[in-house]
C-alpha positions as CSV (number, residue, x, y, z in Angstrom):
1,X,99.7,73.9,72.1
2,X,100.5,76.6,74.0
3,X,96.9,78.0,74.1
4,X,96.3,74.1,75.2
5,X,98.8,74.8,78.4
6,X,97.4,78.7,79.4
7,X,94.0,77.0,79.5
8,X,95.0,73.9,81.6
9,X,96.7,76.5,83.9
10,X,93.4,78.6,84.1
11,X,91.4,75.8,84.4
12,X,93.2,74.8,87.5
13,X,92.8,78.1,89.0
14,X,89.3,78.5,88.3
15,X,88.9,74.7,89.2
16,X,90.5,75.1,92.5
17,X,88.7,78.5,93.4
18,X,85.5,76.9,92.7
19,X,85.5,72.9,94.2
20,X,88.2,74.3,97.0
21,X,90.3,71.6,96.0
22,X,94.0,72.2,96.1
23,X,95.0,73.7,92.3
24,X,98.4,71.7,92.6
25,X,96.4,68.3,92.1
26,X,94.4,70.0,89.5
27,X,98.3,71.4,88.1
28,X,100.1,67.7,88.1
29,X,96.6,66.0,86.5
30,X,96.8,68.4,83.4
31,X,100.6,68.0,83.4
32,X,100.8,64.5,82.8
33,X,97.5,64.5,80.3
34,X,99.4,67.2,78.4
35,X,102.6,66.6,78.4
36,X,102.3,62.6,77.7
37,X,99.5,63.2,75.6
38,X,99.6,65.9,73.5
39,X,103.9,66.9,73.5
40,X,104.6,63.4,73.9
41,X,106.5,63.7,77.0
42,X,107.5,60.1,78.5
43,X,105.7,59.6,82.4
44,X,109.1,59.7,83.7
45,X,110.1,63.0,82.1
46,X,106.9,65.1,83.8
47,X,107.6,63.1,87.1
48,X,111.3,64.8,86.7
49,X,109.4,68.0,86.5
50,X,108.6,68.2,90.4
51,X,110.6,71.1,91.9
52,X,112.4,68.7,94.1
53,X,114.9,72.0,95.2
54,X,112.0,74.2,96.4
55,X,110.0,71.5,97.7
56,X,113.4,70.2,100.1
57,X,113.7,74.1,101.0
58,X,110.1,74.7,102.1
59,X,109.8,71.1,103.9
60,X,113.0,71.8,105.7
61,X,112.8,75.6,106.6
62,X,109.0,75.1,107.8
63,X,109.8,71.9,109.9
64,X,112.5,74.0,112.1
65,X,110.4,76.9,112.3
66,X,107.2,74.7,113.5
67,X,109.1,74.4,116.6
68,X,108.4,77.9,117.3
69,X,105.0,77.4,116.7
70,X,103.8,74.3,118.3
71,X,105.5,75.1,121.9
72,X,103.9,78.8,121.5
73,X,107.4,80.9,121.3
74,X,105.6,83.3,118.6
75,X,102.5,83.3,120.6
76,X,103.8,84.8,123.7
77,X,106.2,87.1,121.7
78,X,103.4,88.6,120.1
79,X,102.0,89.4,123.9
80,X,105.1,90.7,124.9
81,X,105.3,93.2,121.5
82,X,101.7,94.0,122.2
83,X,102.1,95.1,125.4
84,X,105.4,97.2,125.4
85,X,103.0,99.3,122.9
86,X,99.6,100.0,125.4
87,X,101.2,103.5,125.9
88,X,100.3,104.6,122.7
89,X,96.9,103.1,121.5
90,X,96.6,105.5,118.4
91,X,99.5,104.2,116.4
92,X,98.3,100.6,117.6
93,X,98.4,99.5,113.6
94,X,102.1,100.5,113.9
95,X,102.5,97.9,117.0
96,X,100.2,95.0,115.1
97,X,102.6,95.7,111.7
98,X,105.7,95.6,113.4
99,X,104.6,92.8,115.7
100,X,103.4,91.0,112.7
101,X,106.3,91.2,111.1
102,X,108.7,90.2,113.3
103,X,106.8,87.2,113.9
104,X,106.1,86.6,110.3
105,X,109.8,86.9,109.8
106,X,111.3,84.9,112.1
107,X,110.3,81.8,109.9
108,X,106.2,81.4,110.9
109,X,105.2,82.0,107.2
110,X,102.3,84.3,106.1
111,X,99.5,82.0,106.3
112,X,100.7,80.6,110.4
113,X,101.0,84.1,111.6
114,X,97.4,85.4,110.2
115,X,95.9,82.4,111.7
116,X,97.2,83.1,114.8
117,X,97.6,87.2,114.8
118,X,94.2,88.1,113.1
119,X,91.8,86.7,115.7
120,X,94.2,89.1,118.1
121,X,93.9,92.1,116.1
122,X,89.8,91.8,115.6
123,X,89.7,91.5,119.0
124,X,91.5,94.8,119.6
125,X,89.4,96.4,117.0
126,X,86.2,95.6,119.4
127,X,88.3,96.5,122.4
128,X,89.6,99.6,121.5
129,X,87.2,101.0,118.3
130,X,89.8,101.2,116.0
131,X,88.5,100.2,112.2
132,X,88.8,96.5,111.4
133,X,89.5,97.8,107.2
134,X,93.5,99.5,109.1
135,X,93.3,96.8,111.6
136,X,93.0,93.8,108.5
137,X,95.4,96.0,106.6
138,X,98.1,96.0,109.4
139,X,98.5,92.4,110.1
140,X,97.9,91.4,106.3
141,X,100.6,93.6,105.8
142,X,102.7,92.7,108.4
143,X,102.3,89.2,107.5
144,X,103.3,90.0,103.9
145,X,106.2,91.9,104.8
146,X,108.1,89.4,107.3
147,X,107.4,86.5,105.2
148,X,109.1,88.6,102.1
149,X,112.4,88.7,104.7
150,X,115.2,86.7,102.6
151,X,115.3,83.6,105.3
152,X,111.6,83.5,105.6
153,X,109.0,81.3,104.0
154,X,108.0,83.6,101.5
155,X,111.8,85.4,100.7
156,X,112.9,81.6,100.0
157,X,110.3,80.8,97.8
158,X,111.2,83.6,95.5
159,X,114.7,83.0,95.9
160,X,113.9,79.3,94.7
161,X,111.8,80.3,91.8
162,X,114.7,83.0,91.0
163,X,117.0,80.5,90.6
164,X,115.3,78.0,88.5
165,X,114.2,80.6,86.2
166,X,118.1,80.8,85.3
167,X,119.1,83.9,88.3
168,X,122.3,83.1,90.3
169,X,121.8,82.2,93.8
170,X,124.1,85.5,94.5
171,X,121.3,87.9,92.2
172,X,118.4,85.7,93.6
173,X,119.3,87.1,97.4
174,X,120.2,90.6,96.1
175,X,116.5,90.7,94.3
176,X,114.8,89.2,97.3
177,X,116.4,91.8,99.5
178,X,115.1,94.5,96.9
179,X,111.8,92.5,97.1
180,X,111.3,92.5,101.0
181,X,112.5,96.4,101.3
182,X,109.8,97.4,98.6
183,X,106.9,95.5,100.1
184,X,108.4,96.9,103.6
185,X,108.0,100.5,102.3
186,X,104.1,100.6,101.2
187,X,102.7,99.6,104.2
188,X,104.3,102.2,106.1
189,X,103.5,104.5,104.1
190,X,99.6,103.5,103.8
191,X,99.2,103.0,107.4
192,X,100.4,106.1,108.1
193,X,97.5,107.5,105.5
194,X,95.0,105.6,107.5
195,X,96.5,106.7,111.2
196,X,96.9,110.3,110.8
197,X,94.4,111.4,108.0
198,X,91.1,109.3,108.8
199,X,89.2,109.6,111.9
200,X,91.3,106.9,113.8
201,X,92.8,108.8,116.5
202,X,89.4,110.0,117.5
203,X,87.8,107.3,117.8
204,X,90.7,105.1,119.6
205,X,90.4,108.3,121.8
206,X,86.5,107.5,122.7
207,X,87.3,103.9,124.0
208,X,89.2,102.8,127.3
209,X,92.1,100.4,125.9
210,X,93.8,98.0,128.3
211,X,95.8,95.0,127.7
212,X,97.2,92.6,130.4
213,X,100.9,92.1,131.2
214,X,102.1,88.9,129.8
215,X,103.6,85.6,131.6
216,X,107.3,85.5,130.9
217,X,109.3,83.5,128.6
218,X,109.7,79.7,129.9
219,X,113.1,77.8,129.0
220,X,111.8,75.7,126.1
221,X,110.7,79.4,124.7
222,X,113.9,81.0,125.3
223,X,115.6,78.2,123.7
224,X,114.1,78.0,120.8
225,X,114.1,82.5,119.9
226,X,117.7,82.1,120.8
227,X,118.1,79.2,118.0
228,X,116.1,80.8,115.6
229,X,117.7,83.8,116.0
230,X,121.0,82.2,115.7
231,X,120.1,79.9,112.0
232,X,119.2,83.5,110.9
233,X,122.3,85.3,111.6
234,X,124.1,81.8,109.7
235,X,121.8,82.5,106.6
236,X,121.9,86.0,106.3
237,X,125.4,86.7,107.1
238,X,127.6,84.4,104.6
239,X,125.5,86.1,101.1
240,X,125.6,89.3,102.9
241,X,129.3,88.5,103.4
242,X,130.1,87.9,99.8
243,X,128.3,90.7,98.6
244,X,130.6,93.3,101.0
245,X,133.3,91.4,99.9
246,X,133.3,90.0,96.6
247,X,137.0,89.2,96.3
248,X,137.4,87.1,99.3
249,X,137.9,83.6,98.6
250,X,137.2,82.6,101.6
251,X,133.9,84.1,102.1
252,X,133.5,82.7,98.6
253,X,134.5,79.2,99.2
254,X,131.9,79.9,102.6
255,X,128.6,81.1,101.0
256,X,129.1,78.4,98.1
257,X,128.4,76.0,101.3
258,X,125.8,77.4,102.2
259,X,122.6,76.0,101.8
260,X,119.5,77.3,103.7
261,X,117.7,73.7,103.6
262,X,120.1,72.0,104.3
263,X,120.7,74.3,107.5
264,X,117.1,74.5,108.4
265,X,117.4,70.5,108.4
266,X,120.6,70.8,111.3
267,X,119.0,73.2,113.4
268,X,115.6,71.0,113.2
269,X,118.1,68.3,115.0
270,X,119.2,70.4,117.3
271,X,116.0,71.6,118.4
272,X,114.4,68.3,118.8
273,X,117.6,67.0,120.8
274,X,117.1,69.9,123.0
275,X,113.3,68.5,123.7
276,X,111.8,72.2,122.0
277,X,109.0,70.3,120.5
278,X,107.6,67.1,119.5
279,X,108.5,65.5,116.4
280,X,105.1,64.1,115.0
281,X,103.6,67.4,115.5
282,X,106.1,69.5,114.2
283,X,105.8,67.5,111.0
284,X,102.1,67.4,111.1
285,X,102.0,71.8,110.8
286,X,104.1,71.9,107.7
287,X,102.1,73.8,105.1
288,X,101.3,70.6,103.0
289,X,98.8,72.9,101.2
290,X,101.1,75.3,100.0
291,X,103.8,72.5,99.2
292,X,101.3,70.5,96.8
293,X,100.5,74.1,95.1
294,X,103.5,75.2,94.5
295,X,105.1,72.3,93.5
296,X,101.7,71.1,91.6
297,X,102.1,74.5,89.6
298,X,105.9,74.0,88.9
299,X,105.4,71.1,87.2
300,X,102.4,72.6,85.0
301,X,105.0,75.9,84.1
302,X,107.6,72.8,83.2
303,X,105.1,71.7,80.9
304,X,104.8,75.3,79.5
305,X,108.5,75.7,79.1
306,X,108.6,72.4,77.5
307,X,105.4,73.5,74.9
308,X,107.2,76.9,74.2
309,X,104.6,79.3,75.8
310,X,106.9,80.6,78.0
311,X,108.8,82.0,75.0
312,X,105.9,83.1,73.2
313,X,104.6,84.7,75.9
314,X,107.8,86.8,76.4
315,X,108.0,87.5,73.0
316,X,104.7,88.9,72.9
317,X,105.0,91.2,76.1
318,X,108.2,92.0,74.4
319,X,106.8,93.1,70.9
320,X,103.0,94.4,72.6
321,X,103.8,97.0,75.2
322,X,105.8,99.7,75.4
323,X,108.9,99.1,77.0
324,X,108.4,101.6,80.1
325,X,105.1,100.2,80.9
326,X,105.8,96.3,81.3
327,X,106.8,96.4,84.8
328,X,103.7,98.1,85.3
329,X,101.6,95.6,83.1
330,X,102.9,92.9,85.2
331,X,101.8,94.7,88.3
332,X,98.6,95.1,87.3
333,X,98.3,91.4,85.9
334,X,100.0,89.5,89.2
335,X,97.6,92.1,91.1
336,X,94.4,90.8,89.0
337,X,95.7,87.0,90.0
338,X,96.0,87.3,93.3
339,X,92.4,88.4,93.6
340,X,91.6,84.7,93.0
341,X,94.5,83.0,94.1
342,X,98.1,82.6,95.9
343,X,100.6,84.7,95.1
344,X,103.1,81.8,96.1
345,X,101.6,78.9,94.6
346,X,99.8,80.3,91.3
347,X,101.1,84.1,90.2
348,X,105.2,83.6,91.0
349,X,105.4,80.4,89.8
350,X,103.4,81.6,86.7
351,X,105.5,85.0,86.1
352,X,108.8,84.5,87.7
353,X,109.9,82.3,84.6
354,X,109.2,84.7,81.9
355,X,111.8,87.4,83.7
356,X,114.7,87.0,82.7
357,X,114.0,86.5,78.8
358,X,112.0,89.9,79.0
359,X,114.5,91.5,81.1
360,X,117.6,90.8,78.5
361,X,115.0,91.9,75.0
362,X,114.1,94.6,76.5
363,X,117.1,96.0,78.3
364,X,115.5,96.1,82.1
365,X,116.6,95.0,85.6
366,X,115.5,92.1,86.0
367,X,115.2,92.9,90.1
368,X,112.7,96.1,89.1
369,X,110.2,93.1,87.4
370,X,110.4,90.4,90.2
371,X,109.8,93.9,93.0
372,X,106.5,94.7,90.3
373,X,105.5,91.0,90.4
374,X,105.1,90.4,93.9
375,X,104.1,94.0,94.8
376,X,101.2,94.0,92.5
377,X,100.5,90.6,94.0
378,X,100.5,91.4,97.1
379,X,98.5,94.6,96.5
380,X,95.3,92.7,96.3
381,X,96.1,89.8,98.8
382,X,93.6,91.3,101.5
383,X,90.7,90.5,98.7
384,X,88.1,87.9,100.7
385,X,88.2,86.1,97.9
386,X,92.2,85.6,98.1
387,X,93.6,83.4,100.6
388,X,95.1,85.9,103.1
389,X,91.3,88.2,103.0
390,X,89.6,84.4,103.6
391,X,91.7,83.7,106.7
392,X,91.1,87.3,108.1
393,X,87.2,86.9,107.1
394,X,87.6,83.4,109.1
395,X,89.0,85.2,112.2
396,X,85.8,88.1,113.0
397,X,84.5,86.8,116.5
398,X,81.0,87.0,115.1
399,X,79.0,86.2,111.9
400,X,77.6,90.4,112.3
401,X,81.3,91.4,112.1
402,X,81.9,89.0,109.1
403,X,79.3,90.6,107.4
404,X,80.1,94.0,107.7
405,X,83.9,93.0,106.9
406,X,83.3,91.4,103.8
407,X,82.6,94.7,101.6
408,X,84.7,96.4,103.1
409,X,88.0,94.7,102.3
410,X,86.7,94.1,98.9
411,X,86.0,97.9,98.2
412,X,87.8,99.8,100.1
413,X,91.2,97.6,101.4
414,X,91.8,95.8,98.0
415,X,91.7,98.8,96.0
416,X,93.6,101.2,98.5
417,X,96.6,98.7,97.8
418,X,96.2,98.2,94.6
419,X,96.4,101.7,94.1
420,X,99.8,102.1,96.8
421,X,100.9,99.2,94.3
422,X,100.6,101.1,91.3
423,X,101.7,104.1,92.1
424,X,105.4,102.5,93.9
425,X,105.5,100.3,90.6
426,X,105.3,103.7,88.4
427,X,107.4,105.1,90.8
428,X,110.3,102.8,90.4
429,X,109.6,102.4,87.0
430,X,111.3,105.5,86.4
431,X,113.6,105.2,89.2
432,X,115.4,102.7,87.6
């Protein structure tokens, strides 16, 4: 049976990867054929299955932060980053990271900000004849990195997953912080590789780089970066609170209120009382996509729970590899995934789960396994053949540059971060 459920879950991957269709549809069909079928799960049981938590989070934190999309607030703060940084065209990756980042973590989600930021960064690559290999590098990661942020679309995710894998929604926070520092650390440290011990500099140096000053904020803008920034400061302040101050009751009795959904859903009023964007719109750019395959996954990993592979699985990572190399094997094994497909809607949902059993056998933090998971993940997420790599592909101004990209963030982007994966995972490894 449980060979039965690892097959439906590959088959949906490989399914997916192959017809394009979304791998949740292909997740909830072999959900209900296997679990009515063959565990003899009743139709309502595997409806119950449906991660109704982290589908309300997603729906709720997207639709406020769609306001910021739709009425271009991130758009003309990315100008205004850009251009504080024209001084300095050399350490331009550093501007397109940072920019990304910022972006990416004030809510716009990893996917929204590369379709919007990547097209930008090819086009300084032409401008200015800086690599497009650091310049795909430096908004993938950027994108990675802000999205990790604990009240961003990725950082929720894995706090949701966290939680229904059996982590408190105190730990959850404190692992995604650990999370969104580690995968905040690796691109520094490899685009500083790429800046200062390549040929970069000299050939930003041969080109004449200019970048026009941007129009200023208008008052829809402003209004809406203020009221982000403020549902931020809410989120992040009562779990940081409680942390500082464990004792408190009060802060206590606070963050136990706290929801960042149910927030999200408040500030959503707000902003369309105060006219920031239109309502049918703001609903139309919610990452349907991403919902359906996460949630379409969730319900096939139910099904696994319910079948006992979870457990088996654990037990044989527990009994088959030596203790100080299994946040390294799952490294290497989220990295292999995410080749092919989403880090957020196939290789957390998949791993995330298994944690916390492995974590208490084998005596290890359960925080150093969910930082291996998604850095190994995210190691390879600049593969064309991933989701992130296909947008970035999508974005090359002409079929010539498309061509010459391809190869070269399959051989030479993918396996440098795969390799700044490994060698943080090994490095942490032994840290802790």
């Amino acid at each position: 049976m449980s060979l039965l459920v690892v097959g439906a879950i590959l088959l949906s991957i490989i399914l997916g990867y192959k017809t394009r269709i979304n791998i949740g549809l292909f997740a909830i069909a072999f959900a209900y054929l296997i679990g009515c079928f063959a565990l003899g799960l009743s139709p309502k049981e595997i409806i119950q299955m449906w991660p109704l938590k982290i589908f309300f989070i997603i729906f709720s934190v997207s639709l406020f932060y769609s306001f910021a999309i739709i009425n271009g607030t991130l758009e003309k703060l990315a100008e205004h980053l850009m251009y504080r940084c024209r001084r300095f065209p050399h350490l331009l990756p550093y501007a397109i990271y940072l920019t990304t980042t910022i972006i990416s973590g004030l809510g716009a989600g990893y996917y929204t900000v590369l379709a919007f930021m990547a097209p930008i960064t090819l086009l300084l690559c032409q401008r200015t004849g800086m690599s497009m290999v650091i310049g795909s590098m430096s908004v993938g990661y950027g994108a990675l990195t802000g999205a990790n942020f604990m009240s961003s679309q990725s950082g929720v995710i894995f706090r949701s997953l966290m939680s229904n894998s059996g982590v408190s929604e105190h730990q959850a926070f404190i692992n995604a912080t650990g999370i969104f520092l580690s995968t905040a650390i690796i691109p520094l440290i490899v685009i500083t590789a790429l800046v200062f011990f390549t040929k970069h500099r000299t050939a930003i140096a041969s080109r004449d780089f200019h970048v026009d000053k941007p129009t200023a904020f208008n008052r829809q803008q402003r209004q809406t970066l203020t009221l982000t920034l403020i549902m931020m400061a809410l989120v992040l302040l009562a779990p940081i609170s409680a942390i500082l101050l464990p004792d408190n009751d009060t802060v206590a009795f606070i963050n136990s209120k706290m929801n960042i959904g149910l927030i999200a859903s408040v500030f959503s009023v707000i902003a369309l009382l105060l006219k920031l964007g239109d309502e049918r719109k703001a609903i139309a750019s919610l990452p349907w996509p991403t919902l359906i395959m996460i949630c379409g996954v969730g319900m096939l990993i139910s099904v696994a729970i319910k079948a006992g592979t979870i457990t088996i699985l654990a037990s044989w990572i527990g009994t088959s590899i030596p203790t100080f190399l299994v946040p390294i094997a799952f490294g290497i094994v989220a990295a292999f995934m995410s080749l092919f497909a989403s880090t957020l809607g196939v290789v957390t949902p998949a791993l995330f789960p298994i944690v916390p059993s492995i974590a208490a056998n084998l005596a290890l933090d359960p925080m150093m396994l969910f930082i291996c998971i998604v850095v190994g993940a995210q190691a390879t997420a600049i593969s064309p053949f991933s989701s992130g790599g296909s947008l970035i592909l999508g974005a090359c101004p002409t079929e010539e540059s498309r061509t010459t990209l391809f190869p070269q963030l399959l051989f030479r982007a993918a396996p440098l971060g795969f390799v700044a994966a490994l060698l943080f995972n090994l490095l942490i490894t032994f840290v802790f």
